[in-house]
C-alpha positions as CSV (number, residue, x, y, z in Angstrom):
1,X,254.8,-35.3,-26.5
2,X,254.0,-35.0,-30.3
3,X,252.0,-38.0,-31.3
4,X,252.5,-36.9,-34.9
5,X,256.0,-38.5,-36.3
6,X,258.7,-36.2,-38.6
7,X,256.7,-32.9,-37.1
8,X,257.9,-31.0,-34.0
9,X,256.0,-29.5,-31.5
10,X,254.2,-26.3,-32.9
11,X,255.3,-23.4,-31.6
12,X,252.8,-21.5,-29.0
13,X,250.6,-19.3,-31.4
14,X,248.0,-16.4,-30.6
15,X,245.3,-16.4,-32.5
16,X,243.5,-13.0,-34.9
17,X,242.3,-11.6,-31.5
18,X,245.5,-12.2,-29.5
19,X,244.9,-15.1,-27.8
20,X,247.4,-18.0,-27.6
21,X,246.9,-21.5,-28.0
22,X,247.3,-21.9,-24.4
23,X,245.2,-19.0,-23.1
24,X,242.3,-19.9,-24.6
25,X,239.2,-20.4,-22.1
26,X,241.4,-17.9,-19.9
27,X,239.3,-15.0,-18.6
28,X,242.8,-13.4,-19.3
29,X,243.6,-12.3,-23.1
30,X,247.1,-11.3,-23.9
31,X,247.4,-7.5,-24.3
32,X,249.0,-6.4,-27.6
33,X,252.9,-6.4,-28.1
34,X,254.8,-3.5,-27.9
35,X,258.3,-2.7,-29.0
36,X,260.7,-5.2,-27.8
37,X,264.5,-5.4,-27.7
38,X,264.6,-8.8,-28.8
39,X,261.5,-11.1,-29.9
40,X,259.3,-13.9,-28.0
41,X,257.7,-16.6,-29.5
42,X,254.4,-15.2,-28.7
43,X,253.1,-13.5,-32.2
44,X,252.2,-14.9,-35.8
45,X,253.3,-11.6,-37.2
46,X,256.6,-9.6,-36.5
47,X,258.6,-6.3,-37.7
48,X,262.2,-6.1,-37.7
49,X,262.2,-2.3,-37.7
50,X,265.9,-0.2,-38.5
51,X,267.5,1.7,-41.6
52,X,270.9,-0.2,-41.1
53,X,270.7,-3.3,-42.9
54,X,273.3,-5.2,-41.2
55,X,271.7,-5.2,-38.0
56,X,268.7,-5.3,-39.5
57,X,270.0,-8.7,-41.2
58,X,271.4,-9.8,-37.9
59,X,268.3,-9.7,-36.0
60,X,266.6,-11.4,-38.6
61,X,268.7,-14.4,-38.5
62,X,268.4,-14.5,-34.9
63,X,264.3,-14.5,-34.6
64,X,264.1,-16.8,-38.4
65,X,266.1,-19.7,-36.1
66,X,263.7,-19.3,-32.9
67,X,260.9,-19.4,-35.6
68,X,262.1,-22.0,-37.2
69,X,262.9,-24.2,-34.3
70,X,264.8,-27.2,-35.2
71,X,262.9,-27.5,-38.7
72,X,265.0,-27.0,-41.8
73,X,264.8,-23.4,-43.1
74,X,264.2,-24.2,-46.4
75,X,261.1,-26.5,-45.9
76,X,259.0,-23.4,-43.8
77,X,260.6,-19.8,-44.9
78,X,259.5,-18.3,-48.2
79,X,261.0,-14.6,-48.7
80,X,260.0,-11.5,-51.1
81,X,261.6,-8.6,-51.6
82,X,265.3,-8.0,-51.0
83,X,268.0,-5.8,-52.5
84,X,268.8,-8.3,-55.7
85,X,265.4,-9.2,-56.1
86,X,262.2,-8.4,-58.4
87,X,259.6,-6.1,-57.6
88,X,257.3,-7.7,-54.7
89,X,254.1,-9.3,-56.0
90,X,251.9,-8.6,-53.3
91,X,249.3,-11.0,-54.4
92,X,251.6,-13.7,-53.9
93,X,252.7,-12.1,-50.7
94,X,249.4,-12.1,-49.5
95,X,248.0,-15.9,-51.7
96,X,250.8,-17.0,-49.4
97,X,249.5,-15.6,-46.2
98,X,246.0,-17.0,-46.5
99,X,247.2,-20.6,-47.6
100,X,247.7,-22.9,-45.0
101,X,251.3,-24.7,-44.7
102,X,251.3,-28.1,-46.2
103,X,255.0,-29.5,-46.1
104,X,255.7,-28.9,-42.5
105,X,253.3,-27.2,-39.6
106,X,254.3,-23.7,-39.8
107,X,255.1,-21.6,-42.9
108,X,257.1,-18.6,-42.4
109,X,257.1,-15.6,-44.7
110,X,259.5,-12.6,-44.7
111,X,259.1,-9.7,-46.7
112,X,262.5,-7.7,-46.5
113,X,262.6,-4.1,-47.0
114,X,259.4,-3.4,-47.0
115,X,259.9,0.6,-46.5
116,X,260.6,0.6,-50.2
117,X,257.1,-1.2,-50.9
118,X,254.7,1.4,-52.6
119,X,251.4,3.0,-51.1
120,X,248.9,0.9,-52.5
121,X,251.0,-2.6,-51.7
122,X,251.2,-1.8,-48.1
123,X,247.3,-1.3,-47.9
124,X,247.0,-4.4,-49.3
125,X,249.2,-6.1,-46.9
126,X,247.8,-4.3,-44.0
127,X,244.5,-6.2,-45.3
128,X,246.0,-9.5,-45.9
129,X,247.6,-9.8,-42.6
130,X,244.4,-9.6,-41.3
131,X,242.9,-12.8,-43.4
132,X,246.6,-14.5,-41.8
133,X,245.5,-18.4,-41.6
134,X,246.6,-20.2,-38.8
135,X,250.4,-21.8,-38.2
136,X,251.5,-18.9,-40.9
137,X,253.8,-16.5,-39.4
138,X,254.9,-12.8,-41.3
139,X,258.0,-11.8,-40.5
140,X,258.6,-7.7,-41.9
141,X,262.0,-6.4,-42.4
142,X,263.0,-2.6,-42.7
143,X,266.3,-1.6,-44.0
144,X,268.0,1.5,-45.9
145,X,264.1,3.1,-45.5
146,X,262.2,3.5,-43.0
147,X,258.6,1.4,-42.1
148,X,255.6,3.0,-43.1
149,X,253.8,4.3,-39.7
150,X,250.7,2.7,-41.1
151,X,252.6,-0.8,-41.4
152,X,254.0,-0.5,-38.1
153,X,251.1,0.1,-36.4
154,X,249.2,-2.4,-37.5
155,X,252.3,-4.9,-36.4
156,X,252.0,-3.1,-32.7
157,X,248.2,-3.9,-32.5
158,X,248.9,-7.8,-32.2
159,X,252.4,-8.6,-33.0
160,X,255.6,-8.2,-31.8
161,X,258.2,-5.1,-33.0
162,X,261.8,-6.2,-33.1
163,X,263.7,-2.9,-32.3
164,X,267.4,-3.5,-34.7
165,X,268.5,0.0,-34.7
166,X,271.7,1.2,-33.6
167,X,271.8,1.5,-29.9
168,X,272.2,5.5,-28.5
169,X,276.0,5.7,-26.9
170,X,275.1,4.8,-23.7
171,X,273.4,2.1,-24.2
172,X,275.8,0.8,-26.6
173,X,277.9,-0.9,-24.2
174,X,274.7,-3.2,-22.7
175,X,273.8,-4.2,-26.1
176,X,277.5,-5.4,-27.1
177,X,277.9,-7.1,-23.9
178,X,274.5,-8.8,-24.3
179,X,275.2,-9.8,-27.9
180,X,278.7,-11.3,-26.4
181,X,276.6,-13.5,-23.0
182,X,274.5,-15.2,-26.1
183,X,277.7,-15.9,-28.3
184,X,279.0,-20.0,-28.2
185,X,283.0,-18.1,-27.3
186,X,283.5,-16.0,-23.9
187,X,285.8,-12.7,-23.2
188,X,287.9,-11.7,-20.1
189,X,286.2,-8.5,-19.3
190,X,289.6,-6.8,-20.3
191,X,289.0,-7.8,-23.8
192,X,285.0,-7.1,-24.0
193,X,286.5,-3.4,-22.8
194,X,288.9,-3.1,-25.8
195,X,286.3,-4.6,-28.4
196,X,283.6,-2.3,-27.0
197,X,286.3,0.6,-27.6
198,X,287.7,-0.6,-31.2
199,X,284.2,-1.4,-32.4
200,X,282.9,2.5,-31.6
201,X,279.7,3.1,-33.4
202,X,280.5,0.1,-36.0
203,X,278.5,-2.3,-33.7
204,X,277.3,-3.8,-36.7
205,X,280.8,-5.6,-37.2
206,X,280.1,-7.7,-34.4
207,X,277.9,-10.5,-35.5
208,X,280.3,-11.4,-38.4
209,X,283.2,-11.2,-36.2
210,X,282.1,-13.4,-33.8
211,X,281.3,-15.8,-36.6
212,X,284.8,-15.4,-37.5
213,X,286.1,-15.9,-33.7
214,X,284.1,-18.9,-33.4
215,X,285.6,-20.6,-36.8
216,X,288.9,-20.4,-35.5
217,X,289.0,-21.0,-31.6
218,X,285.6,-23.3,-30.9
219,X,282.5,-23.2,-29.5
220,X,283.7,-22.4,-25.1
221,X,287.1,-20.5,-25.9
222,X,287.8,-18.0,-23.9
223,X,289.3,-14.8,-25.8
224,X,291.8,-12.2,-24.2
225,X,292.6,-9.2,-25.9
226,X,295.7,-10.5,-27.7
227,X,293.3,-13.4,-29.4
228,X,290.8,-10.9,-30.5
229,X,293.5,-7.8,-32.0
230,X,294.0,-10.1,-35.5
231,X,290.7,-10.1,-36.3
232,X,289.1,-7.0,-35.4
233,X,290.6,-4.7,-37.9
234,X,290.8,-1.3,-38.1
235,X,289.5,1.0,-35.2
236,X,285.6,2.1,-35.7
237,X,284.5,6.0,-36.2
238,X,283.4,7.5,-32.4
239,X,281.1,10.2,-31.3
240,X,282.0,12.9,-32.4
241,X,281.5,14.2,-28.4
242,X,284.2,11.8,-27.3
243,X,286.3,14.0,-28.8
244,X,285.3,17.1,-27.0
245,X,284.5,15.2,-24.0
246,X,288.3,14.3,-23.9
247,X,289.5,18.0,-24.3
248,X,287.3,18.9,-21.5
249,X,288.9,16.0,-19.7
250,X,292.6,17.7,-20.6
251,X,293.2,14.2,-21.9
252,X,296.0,15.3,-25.4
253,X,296.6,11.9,-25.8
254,X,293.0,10.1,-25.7
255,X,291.7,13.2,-27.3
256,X,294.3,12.9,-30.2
257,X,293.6,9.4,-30.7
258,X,289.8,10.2,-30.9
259,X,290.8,12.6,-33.5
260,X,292.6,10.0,-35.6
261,X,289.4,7.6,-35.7
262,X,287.1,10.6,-36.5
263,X,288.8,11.5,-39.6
264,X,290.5,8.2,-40.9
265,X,287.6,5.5,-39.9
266,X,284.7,9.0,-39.4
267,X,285.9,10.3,-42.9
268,X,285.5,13.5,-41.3
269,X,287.2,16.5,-43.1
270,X,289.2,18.8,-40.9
271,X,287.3,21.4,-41.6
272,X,284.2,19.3,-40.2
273,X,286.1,18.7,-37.7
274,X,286.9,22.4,-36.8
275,X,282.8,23.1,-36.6
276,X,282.3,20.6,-34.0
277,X,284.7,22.2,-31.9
278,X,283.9,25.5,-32.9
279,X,280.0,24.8,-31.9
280,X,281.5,23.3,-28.8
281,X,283.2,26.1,-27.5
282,X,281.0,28.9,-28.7
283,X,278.1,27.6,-26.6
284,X,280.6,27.9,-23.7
285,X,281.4,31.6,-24.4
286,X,278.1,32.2,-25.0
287,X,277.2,31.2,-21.5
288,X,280.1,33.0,-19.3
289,X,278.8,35.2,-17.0
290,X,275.2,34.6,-17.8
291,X,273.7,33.1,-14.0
292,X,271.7,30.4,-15.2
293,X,270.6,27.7,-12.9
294,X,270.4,24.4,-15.0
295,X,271.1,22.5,-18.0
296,X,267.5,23.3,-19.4
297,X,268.2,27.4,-19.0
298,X,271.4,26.8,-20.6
299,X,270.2,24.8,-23.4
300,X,267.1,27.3,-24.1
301,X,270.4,30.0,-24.5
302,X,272.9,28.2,-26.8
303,X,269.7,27.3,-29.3
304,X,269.6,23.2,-28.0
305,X,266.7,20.8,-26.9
306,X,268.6,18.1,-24.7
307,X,268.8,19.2,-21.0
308,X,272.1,17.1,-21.1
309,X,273.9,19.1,-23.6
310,X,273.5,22.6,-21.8
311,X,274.4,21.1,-18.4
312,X,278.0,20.0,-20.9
313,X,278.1,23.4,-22.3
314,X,277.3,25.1,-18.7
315,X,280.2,23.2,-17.2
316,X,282.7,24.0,-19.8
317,X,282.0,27.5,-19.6
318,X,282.5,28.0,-15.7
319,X,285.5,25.6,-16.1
320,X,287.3,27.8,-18.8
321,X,285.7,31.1,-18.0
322,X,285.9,34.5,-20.4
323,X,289.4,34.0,-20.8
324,X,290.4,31.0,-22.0
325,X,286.6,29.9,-24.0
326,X,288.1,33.2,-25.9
327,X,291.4,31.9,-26.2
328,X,290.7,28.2,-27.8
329,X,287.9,30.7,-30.1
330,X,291.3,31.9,-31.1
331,X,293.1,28.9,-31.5
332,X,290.5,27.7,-33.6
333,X,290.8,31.0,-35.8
334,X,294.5,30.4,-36.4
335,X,293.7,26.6,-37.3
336,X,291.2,27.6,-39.9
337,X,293.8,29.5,-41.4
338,X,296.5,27.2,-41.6
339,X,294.2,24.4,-42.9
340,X,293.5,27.3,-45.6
341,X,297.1,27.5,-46.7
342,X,298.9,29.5,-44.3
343,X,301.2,26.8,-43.4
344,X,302.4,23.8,-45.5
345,X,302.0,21.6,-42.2
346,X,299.7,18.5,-43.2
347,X,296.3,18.9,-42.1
348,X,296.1,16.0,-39.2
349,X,299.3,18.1,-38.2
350,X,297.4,20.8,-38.0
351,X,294.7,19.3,-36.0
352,X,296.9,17.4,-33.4
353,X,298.5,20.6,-32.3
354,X,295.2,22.5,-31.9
355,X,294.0,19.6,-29.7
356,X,296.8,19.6,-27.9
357,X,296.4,23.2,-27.1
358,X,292.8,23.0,-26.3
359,X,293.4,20.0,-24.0
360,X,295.7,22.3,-21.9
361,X,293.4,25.0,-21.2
362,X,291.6,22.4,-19.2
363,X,293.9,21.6,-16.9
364,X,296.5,24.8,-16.7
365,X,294.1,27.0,-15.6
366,X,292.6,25.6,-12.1
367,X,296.1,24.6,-10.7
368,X,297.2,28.7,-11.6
369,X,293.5,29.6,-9.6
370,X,294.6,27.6,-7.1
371,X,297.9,29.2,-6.7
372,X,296.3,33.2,-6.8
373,X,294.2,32.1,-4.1
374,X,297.1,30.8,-2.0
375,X,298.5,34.0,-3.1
376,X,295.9,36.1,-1.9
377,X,295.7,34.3,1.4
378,X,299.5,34.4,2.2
379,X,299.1,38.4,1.2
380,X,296.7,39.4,3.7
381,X,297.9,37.2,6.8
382,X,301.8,38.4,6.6
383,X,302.4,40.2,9.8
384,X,304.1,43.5,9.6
């Protein structure tokens, strides 16, 4: 217990070499920090490294309240730099590091975007992290530019690297239900499913909203889908492969919708939208009749470094064949044409109908395979 009255209990703190208060006269020193999806408690000095500000934000907020503990923010945390704010002094940044904390036991300093500090500031904070006094923690913040590799290294050789950049597509659906487990309201899994598909690649809508949620139902509510459709808003911008990956699947309907959120929450044009599927099935052409073993062949043929998008492309192509990879080439053509002028249709018109076309070469041309082979089969058994 804390013998010392109006303090809490400091927070577990590794010393210059790595060592934590509680290691110490351990034959075991703690090895350095490397990136982590979400901070411990087990550093004086962090980096919350991304270029998207909100999540950058976001995870700030979270690791400044387990820093902070149950003392009052504005007793330990004194910040520099930010997008409303003067130019950082750096010898205050690091006049601040080097004195020790005299209101409370910890003082906690954040320096937000540093990736717009210049050269010569980030040397000198690179040195001045190493004269850190004791019970002062640095807390680094990224946003809109990226970290300077010197910067971050130093922060990996004894501190902890807070990883707040936009999750890759399939790991996007961990991280939201993660952010969801830690959240004071719960969701039947039906609504987590819809949220996850509304929110797209805005993830970084979802802290405020579940601010918002909380507000208005309490801390313990459990949300269905009809509580959450209010709040959420428009429908986020998708990949722009969930597109495709519906045409492959001959899905018109999902694969239209996809097209809607592209271009009216993706601001895509429809000309943009014409290269991706251009790209998508020339690689298939490309590969027709070619007898290629894997994904990484494939890839090396269509100009591509990802394994994962050859074995796509490879699959598409045996799927369609020469025949109908040169028909949607072909649809596309005419598109282009009549986005040019050639008809007066509006150009989402335009679009729906070509999706709709290439959805159908999908799944037309297996069931009329299927039917030559029967074909075939009944021809050469029929007795004379």
């Amino acid at each position: 217990m804390n013998d010392q009255p109006g303090k809490s209990a400091k927070l577990d703190k590794p010393d210059r070499l790595g060592k934590s208060s509680a290691q110490e006269g351990s034959s075991h020193s703690a090895k350095p920090s490397k990136s982590v999806k979400s901070a411990k408690l087990e550093a004086s000095l962090y980096l919350v490294d991304g270029t998207d500000q909100s999540l950058v934000d976001n995870s700030l907020v979270d690791l400044l309240e387990r820093l902070c503990g149950d003392l009052e923010p504005s007793m330990v945390v004194e910040e520099y730099g930010g997008p409303d704010s003067d130019p950082v002094d750096i010898l205050q940044v690091a006049e601040a590091l080097s004195t020790p904390p005299f209101v409370a036991d910890r003082r906690i300093v954040v320096l937000r975007q540093a990736g717009k500090m210049p050269g010569a500031d980030i040397s000198r904070l690179v040195s001045a992290i190493d004269d850190m006094t004791d019970d002062v923690f640095l807390v680094i913040a990224g946003g809109e530019r990226t970290v300077p590799a010197s910067l971050r290294k130093r922060v990996g050789e004894s501190g902890v690297i807070v990883d707040a950049t936009s999750p890759a597509e399939r790991q996007r659906p961990k991280w939201i239900h993660d952010r969801l487990s830690r959240s004071p309201i719960k969701m039947d899994p039906s609504a987590e499913n819809w949220l996850q598909n509304r929110l797209g690649e805005d993830i970084a809508r979802l802290d405020g909203l579940l601010g918002i949620l909380v507000a208005t139902y309490g801390e313990g509510a459990v949300l269905s889908e009809r509580d959450l459709e209010p709040f959420v808003g428009e429908a986020g911008v998708l990949p722009s492969w969930d597109l495709t990956d519906a045409i492959d699947a001959g899905n018109a309907s999902l694969a239209i919708e996809n097209l809607h959120r592209l271009v009216f929450a993706g601001e895509f044009y429809p000309l943009a939208i014409l290269t991706i599927l251009y790209r998508h099935y020339e690689a298939a052409l490309r590969l027709d009749g070619l007898a290629l073993r894997d994904g990484n062949q494939a890839a090396e043929v269509i100009g591509v470094k990802s394994k994962f998008l050859g074995e796509k492309a490879l699959r598409l192509s045996r799927q369609l064949g020469y025949t109908d990879s040169s028909r949607a080439i072909s649809l596309l053509a005419q598109a282009d044409l009549d986005l040019r002028g050639k008809t007066a249709l509006p150009a989402i018109t335009i679009l729906e109908i070509l999706v709709g076309r290439l959805s159908k070469l999908r799944t037309v041309r297996p069931a009329v395979r299927q039917g030559a082979r029967q074909g075939v089969r009944a021809t050469r058994t029929r007795p004379h």
